[in-house]
CHARMM internal coordinates of N, CA and C (Angstrom, degrees):
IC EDIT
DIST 1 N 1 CA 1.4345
DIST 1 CA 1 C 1.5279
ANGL 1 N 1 CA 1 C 111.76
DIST 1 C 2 N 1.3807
ANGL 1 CA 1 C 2 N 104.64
DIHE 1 N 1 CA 1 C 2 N -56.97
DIST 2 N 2 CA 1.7958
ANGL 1 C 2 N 2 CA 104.21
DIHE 1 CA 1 C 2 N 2 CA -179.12
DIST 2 CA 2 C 2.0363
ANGL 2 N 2 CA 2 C 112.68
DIHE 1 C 2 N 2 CA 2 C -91.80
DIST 2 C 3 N 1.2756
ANGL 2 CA 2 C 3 N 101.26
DIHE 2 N 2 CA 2 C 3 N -5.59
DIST 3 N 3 CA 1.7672
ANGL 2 C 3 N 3 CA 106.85
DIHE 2 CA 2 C 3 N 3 CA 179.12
DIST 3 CA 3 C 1.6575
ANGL 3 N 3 CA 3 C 107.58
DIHE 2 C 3 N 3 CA 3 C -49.16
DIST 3 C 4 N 1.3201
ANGL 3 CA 3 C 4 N 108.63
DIHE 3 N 3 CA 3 C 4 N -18.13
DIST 4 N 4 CA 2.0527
ANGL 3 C 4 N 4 CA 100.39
DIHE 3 CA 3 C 4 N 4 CA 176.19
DIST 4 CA 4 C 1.3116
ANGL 4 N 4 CA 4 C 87.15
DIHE 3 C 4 N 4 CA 4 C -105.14
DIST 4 C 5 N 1.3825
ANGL 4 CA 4 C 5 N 157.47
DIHE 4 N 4 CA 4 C 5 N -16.21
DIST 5 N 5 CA 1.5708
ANGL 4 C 5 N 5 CA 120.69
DIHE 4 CA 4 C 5 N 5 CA 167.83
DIST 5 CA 5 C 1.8234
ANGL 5 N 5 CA 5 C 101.14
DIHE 4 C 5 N 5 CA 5 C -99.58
DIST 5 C 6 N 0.5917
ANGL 5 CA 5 C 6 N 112.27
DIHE 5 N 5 CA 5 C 6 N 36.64
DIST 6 N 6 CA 1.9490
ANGL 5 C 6 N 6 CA 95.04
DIHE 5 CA 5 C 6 N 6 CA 172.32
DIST 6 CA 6 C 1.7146
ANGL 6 N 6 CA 6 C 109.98
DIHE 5 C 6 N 6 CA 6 C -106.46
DIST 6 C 7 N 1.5430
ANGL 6 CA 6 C 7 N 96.28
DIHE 6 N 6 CA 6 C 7 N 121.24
DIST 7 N 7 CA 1.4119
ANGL 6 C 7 N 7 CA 89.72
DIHE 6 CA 6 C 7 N 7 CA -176.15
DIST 7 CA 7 C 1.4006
ANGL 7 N 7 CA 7 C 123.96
DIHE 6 C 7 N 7 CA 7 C -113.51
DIST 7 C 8 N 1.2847
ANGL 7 CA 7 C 8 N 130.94
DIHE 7 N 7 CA 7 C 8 N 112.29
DIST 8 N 8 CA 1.7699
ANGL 7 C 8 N 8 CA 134.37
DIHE 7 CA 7 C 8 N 8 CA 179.44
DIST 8 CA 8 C 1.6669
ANGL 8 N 8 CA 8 C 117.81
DIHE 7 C 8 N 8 CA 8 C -40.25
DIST 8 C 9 N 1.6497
ANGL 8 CA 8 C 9 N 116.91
DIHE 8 N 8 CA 8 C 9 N 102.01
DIST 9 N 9 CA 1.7027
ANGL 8 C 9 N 9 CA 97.26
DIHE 8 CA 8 C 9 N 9 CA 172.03
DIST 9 CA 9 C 1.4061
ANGL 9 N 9 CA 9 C 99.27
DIHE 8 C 9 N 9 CA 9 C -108.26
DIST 9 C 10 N 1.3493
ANGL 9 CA 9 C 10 N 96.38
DIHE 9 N 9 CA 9 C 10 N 154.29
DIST 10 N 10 CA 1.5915
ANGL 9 C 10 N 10 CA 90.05
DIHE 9 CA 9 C 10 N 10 CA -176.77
DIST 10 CA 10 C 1.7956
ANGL 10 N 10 CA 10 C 95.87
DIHE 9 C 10 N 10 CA 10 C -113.34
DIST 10 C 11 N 0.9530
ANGL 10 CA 10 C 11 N 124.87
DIHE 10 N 10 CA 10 C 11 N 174.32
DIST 11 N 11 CA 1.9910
ANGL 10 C 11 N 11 CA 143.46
DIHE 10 CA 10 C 11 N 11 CA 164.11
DIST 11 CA 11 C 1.6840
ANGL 11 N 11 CA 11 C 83.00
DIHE 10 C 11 N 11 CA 11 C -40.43
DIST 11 C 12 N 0.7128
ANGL 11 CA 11 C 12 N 113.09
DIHE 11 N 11 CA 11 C 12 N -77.25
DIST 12 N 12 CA 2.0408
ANGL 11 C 12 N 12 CA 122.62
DIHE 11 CA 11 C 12 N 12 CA -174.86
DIST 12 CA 12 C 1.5845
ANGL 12 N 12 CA 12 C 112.02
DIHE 11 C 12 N 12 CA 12 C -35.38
DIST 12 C 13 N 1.6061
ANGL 12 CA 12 C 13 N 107.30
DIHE 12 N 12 CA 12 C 13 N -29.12
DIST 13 N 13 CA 1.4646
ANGL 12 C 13 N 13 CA 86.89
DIHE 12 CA 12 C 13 N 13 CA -169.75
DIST 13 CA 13 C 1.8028
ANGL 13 N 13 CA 13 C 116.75
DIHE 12 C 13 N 13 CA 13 C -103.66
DIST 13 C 14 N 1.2515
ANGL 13 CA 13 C 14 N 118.86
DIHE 13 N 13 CA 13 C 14 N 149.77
DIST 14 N 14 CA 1.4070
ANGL 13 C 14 N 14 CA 115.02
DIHE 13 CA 13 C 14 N 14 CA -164.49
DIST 14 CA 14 C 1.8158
ANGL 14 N 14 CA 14 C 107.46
DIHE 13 C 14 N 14 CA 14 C -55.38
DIST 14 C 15 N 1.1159
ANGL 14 CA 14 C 15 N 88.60
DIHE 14 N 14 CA 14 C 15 N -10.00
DIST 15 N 15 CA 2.2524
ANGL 14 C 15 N 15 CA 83.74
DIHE 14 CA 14 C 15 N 15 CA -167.20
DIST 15 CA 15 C 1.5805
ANGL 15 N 15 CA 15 C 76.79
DIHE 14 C 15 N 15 CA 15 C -91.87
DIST 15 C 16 N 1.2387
ANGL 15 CA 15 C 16 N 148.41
DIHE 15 N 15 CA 15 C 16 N 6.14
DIST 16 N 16 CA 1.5856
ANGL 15 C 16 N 16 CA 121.76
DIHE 15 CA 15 C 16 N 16 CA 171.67
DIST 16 CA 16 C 1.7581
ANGL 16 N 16 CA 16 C 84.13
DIHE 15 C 16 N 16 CA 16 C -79.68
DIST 16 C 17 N 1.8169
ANGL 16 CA 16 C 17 N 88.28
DIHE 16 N 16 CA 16 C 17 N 145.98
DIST 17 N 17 CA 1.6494
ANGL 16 C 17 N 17 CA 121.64
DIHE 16 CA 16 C 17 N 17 CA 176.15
DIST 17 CA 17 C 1.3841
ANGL 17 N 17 CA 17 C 100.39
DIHE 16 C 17 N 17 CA 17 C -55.31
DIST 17 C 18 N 1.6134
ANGL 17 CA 17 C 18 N 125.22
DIHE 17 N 17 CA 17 C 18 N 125.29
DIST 18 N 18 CA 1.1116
ANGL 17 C 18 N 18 CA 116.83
DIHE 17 CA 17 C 18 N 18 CA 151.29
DIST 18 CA 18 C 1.3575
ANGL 18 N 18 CA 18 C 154.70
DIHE 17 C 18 N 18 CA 18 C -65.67
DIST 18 C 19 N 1.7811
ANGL 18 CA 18 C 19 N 91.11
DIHE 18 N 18 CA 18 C 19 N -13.12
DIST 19 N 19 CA 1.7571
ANGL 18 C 19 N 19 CA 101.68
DIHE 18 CA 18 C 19 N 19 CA 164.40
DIST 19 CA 19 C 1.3356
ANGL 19 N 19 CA 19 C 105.49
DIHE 18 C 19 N 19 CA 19 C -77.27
DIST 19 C 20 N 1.4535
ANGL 19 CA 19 C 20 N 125.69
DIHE 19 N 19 CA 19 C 20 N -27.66
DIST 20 N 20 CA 1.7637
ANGL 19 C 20 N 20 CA 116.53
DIHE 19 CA 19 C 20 N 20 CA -151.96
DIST 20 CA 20 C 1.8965
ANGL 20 N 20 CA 20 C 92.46
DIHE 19 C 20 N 20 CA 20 C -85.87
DIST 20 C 21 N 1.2683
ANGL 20 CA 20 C 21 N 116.55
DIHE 20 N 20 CA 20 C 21 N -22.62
DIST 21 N 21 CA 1.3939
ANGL 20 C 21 N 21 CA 129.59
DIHE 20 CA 20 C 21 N 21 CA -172.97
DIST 21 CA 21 C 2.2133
ANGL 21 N 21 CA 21 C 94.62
DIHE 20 C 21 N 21 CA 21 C -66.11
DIST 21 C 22 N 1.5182
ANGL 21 CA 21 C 22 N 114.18
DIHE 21 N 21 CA 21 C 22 N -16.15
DIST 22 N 22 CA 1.5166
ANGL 21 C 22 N 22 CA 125.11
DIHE 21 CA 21 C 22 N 22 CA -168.97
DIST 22 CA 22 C 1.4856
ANGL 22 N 22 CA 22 C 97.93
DIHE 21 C 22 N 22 CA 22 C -92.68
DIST 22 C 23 N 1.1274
ANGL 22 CA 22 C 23 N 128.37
DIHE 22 N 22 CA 22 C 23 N -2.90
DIST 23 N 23 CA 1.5783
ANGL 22 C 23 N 23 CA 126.78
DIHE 22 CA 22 C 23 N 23 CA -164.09
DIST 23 CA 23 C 1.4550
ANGL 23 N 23 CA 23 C 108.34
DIHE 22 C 23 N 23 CA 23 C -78.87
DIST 23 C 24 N 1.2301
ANGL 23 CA 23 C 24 N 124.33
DIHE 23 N 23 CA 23 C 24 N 175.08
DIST 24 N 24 CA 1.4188
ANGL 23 C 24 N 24 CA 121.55
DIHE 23 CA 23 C 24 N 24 CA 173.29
DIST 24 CA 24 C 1.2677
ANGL 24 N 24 CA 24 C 122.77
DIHE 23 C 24 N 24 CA 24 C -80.22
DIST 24 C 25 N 1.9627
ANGL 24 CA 24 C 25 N 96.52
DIHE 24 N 24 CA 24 C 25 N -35.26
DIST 25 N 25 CA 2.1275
ANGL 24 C 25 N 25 CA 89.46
DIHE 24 CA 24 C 25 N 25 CA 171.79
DIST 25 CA 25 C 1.7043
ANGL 25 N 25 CA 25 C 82.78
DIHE 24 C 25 N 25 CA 25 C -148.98
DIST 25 C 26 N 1.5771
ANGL 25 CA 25 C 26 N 125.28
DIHE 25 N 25 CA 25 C 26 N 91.50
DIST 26 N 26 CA 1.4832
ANGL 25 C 26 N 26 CA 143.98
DIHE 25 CA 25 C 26 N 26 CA 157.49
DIST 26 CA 26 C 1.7068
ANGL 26 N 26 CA 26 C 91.91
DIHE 25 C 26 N 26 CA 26 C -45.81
DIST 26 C 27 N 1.4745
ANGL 26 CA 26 C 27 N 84.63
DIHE 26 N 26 CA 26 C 27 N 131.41
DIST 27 N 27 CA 2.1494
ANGL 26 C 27 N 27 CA 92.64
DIHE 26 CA 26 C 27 N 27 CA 160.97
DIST 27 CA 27 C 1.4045
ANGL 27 N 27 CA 27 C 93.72
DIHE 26 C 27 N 27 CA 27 C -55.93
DIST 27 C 28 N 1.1089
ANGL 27 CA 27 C 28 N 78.86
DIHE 27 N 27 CA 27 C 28 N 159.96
DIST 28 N 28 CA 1.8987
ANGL 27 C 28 N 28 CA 93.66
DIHE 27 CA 27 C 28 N 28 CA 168.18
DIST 28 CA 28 C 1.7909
ANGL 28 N 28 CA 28 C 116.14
DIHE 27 C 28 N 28 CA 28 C -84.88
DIST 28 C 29 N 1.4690
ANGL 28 CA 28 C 29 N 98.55
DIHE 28 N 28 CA 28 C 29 N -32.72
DIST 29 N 29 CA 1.7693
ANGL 28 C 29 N 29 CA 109.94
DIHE 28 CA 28 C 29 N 29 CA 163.29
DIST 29 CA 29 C 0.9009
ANGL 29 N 29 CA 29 C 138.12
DIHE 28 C 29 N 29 CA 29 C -121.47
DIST 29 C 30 N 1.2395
ANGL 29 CA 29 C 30 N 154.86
DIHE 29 N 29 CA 29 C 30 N 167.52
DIST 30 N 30 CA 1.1145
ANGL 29 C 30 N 30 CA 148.42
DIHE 29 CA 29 C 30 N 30 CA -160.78
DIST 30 CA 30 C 1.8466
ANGL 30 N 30 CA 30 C 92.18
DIHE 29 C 30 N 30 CA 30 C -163.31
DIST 30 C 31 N 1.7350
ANGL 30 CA 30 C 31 N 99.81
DIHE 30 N 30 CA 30 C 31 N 126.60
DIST 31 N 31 CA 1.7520
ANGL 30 C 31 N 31 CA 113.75
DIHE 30 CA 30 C 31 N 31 CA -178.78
DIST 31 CA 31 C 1.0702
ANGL 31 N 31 CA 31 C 107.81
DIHE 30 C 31 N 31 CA 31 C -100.26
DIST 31 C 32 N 1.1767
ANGL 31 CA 31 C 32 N 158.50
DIHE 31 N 31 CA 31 C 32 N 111.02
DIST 32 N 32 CA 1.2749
ANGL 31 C 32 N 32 CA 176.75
DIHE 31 CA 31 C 32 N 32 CA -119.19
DIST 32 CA 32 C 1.4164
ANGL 32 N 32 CA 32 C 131.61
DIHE 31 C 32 N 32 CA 32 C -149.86
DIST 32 C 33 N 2.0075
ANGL 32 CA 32 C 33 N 122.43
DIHE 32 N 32 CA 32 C 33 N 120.37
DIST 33 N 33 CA 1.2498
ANGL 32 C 33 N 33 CA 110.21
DIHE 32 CA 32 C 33 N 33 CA 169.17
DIST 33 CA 33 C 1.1980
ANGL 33 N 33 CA 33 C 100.83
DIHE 32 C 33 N 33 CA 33 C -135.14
DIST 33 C 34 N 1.3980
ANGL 33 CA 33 C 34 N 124.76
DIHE 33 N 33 CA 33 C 34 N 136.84
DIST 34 N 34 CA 1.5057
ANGL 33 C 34 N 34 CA 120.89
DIHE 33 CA 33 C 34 N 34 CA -177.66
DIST 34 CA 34 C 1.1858
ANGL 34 N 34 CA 34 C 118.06
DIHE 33 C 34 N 34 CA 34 C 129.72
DIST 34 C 35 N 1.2688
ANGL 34 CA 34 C 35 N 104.05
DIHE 34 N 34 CA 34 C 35 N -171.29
DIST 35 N 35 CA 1.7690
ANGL 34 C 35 N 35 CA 107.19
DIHE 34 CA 34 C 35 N 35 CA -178.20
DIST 35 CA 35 C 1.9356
ANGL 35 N 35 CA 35 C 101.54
DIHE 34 C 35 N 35 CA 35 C -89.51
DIST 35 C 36 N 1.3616
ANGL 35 CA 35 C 36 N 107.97
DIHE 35 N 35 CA 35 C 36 N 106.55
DIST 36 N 36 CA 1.2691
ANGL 35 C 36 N 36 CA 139.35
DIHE 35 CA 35 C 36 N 36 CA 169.04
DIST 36 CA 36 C 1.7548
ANGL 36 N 36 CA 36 C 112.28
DIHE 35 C 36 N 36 CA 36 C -24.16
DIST 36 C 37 N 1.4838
ANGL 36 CA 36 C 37 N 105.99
DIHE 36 N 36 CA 36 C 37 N -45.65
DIST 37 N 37 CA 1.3146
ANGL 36 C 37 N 37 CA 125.67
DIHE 36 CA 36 C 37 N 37 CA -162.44
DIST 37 CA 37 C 1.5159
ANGL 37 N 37 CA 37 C 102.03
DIHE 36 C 37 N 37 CA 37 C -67.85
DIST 37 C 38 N 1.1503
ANGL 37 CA 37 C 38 N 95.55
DIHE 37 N 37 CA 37 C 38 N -20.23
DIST 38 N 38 CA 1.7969
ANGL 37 C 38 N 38 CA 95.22
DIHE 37 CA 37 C 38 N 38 CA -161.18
DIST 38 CA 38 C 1.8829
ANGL 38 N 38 CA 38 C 102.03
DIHE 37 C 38 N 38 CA 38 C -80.22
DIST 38 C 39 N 1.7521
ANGL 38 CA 38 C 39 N 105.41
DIHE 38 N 38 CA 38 C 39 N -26.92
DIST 39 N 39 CA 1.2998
ANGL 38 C 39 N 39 CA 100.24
DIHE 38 CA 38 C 39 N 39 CA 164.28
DIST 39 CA 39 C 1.7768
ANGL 39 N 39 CA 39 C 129.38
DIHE 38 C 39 N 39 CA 39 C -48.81
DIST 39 C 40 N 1.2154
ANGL 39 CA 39 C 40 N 124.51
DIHE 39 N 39 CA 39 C 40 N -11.61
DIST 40 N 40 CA 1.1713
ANGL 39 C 40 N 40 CA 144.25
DIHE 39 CA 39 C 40 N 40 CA 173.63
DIST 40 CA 40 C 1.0168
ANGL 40 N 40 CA 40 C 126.24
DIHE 39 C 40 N 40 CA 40 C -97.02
DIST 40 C 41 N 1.8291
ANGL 40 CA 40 C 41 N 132.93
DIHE 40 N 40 CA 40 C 41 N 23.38
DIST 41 N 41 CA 1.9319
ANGL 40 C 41 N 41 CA 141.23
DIHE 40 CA 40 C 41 N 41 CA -165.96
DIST 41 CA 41 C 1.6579
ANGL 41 N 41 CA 41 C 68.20
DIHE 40 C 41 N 41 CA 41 C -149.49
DIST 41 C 42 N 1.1306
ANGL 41 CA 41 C 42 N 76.01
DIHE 41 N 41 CA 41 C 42 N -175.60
DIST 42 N 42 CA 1.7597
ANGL 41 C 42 N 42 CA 107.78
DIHE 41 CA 41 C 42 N 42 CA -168.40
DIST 42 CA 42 C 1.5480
ANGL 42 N 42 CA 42 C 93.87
DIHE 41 C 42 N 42 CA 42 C -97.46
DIST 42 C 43 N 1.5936
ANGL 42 CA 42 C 43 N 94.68
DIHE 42 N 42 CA 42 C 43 N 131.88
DIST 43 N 43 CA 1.5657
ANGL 42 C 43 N 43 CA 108.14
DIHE 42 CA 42 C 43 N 43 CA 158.49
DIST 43 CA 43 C 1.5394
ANGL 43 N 43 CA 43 C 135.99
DIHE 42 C 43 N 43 CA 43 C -163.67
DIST 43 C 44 N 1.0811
ANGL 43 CA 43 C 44 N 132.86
DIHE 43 N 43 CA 43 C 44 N -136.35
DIST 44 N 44 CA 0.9407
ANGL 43 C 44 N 44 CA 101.22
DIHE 43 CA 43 C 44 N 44 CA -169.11
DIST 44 CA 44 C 1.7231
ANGL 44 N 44 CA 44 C 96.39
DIHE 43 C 44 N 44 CA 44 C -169.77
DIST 44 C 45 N 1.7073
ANGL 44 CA 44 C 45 N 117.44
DIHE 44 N 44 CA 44 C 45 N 111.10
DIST 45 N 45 CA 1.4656
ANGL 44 C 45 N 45 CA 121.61
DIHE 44 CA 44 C 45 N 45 CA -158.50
DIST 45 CA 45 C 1.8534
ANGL 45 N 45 CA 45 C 85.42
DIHE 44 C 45 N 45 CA 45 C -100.57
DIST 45 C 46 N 1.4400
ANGL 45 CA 45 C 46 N 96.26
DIHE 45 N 45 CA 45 C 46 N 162.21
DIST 46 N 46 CA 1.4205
ANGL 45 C 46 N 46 CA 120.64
DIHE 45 CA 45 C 46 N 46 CA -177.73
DIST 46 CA 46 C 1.4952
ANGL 46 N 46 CA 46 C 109.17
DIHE 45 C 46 N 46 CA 46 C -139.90
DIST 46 C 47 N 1.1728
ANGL 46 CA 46 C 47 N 104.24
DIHE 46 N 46 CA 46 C 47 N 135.77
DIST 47 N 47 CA 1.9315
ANGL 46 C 47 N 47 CA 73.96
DIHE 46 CA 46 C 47 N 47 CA -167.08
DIST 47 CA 47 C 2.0040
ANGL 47 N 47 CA 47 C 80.71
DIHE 46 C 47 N 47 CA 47 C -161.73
DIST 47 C 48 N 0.9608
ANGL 47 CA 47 C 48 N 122.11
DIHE 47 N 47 CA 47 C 48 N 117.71
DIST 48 N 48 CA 1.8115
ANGL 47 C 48 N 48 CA 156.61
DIHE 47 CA 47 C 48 N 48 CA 158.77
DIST 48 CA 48 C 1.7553
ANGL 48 N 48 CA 48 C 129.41
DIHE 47 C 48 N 48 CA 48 C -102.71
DIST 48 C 49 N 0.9808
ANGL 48 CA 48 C 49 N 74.36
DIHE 48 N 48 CA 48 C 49 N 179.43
DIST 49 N 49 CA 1.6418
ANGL 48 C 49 N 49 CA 95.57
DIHE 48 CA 48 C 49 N 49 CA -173.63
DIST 49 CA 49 C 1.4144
ANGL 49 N 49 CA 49 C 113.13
DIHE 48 C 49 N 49 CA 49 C -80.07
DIST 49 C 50 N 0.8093
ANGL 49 CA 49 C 50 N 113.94
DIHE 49 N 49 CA 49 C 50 N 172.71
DIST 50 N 50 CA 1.5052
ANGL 49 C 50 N 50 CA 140.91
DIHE 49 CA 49 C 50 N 50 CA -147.66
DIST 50 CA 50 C 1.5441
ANGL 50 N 50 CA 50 C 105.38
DIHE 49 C 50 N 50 CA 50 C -83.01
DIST 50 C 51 N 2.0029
ANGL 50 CA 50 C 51 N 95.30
DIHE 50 N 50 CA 50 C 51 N -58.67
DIST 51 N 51 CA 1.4016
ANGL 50 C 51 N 51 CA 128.13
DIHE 50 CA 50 C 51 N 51 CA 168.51
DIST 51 CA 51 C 1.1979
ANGL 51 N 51 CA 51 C 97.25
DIHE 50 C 51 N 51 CA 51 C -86.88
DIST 51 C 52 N 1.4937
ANGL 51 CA 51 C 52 N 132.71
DIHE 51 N 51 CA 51 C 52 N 106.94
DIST 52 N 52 CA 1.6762
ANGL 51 C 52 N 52 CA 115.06
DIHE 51 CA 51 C 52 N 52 CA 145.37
DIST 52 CA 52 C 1.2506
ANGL 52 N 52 CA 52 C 96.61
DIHE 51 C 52 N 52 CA 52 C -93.63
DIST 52 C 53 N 1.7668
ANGL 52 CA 52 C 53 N 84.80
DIHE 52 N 52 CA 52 C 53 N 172.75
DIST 53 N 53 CA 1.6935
ANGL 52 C 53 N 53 CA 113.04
DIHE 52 CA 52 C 53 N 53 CA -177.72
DIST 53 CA 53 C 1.3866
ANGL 53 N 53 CA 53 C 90.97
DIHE 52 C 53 N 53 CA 53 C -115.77
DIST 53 C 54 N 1.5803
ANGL 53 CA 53 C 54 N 101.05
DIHE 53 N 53 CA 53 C 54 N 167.26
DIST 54 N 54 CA 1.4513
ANGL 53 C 54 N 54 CA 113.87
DIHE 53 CA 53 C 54 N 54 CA 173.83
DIST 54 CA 54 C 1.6197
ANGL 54 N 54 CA 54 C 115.87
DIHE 53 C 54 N 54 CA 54 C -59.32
DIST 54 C 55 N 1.3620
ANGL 54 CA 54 C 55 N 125.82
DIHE 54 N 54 CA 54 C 55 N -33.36
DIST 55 N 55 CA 1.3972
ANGL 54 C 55 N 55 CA 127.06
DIHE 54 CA 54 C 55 N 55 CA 167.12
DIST 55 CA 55 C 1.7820
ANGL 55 N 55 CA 55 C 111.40
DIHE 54 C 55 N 55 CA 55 C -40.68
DIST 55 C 56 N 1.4224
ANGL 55 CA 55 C 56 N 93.87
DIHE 55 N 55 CA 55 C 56 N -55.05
DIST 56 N 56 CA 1.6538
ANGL 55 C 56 N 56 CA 108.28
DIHE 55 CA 55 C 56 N 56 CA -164.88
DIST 56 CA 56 C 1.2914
ANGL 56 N 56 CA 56 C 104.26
DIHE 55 C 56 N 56 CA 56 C -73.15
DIST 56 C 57 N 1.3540
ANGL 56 CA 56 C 57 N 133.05
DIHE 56 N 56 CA 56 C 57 N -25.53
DIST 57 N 57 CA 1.5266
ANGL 56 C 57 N 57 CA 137.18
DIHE 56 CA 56 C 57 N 57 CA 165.94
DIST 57 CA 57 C 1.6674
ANGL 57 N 57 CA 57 C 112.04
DIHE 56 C 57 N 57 CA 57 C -46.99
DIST 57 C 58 N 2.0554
ANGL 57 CA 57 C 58 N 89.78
DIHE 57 N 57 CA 57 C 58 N -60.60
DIST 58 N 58 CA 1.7199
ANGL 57 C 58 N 58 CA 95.22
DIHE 57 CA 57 C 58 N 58 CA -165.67
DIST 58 CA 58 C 1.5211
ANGL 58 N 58 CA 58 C 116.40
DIHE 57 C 58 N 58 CA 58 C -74.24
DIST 58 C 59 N 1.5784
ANGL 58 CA 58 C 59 N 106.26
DIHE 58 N 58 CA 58 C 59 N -18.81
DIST 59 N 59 CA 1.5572
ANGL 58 C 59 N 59 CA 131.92
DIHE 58 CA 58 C 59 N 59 CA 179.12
DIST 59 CA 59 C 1.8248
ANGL 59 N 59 CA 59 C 106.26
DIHE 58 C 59 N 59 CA 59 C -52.21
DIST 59 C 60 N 1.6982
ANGL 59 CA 59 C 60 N 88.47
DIHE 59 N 59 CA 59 C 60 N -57.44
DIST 60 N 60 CA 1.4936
ANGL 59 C 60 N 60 CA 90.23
DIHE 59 CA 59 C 60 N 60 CA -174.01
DIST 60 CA 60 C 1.4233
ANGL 60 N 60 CA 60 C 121.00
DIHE 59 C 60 N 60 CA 60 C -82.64
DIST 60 C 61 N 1.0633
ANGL 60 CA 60 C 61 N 126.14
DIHE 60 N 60 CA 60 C 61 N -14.87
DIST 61 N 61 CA 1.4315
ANGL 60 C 61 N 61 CA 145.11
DIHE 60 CA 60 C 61 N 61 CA 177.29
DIST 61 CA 61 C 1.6842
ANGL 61 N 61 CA 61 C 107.85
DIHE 60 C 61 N 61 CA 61 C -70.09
DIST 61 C 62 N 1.3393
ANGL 61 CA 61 C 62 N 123.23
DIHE 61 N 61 CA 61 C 62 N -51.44
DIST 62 N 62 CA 0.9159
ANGL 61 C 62 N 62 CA 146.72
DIHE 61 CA 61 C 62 N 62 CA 125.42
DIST 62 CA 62 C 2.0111
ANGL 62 N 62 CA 62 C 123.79
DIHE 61 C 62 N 62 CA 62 C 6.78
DIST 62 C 63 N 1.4780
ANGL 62 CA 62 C 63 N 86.80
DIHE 62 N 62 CA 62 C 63 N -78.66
DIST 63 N 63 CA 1.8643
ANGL 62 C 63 N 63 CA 93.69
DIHE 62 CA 62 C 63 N 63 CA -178.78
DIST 63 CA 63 C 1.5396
ANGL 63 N 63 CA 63 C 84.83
DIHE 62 C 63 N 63 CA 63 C -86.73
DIST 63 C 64 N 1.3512
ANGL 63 CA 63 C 64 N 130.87
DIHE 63 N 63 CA 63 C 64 N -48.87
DIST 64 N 64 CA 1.6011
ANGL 63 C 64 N 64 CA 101.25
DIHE 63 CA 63 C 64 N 64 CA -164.87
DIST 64 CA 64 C 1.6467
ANGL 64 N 64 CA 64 C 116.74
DIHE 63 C 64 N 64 CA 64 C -64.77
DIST 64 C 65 N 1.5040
ANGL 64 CA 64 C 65 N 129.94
DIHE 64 N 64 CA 64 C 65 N 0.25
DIST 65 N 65 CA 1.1585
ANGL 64 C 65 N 65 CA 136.88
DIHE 64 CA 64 C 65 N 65 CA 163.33
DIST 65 CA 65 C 1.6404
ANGL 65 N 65 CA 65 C 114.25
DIHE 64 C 65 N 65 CA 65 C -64.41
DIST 65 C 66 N 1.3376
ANGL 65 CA 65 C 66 N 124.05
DIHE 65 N 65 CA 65 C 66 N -40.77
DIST 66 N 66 CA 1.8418
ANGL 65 C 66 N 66 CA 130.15
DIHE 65 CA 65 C 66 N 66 CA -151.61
DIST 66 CA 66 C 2.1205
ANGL 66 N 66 CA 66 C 81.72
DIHE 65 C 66 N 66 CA 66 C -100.64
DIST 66 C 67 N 1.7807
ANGL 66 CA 66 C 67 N 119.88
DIHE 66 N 66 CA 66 C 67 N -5.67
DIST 67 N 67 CA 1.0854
ANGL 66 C 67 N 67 CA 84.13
DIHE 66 CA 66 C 67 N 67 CA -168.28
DIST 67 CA 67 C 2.0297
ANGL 67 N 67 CA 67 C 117.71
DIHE 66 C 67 N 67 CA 67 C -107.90
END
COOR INIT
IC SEED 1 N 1 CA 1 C
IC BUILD
């Protein structure tokens, strides 16, 4: 369904985030769906397991509220 919008950035390409490029060890890629631009405002990634638990549901629900 989403395999024609996902887009590959690599460290190399200008749409990689310039704060995440400040990290101590930045992925090297970043898979992408959406408007690109938004990688460049302030935000705020959440990123889990495969399996969540109900903790990790209310956890993340939670920080994506204060952000």
């Amino acid at each position: 369904m989403y395999e024609e919008k996902i887009i590959k950035i690599t460290k190399d390409d200008p749409a990689y985030p310039v704060l995440l490029r400040q990290i101590k060890k930045p992925p090297g890629e970043l898979w992408c769906i959406g408007d690109l631009e938004l990688l460049q405002t302030r935000c705020v990634s959440i990123v889990g397991s495969r399996k969540v638990t109900g903790y990790g549901i209310w956890a993340a629900e939670k920080l994506a509220d204060r952000a």
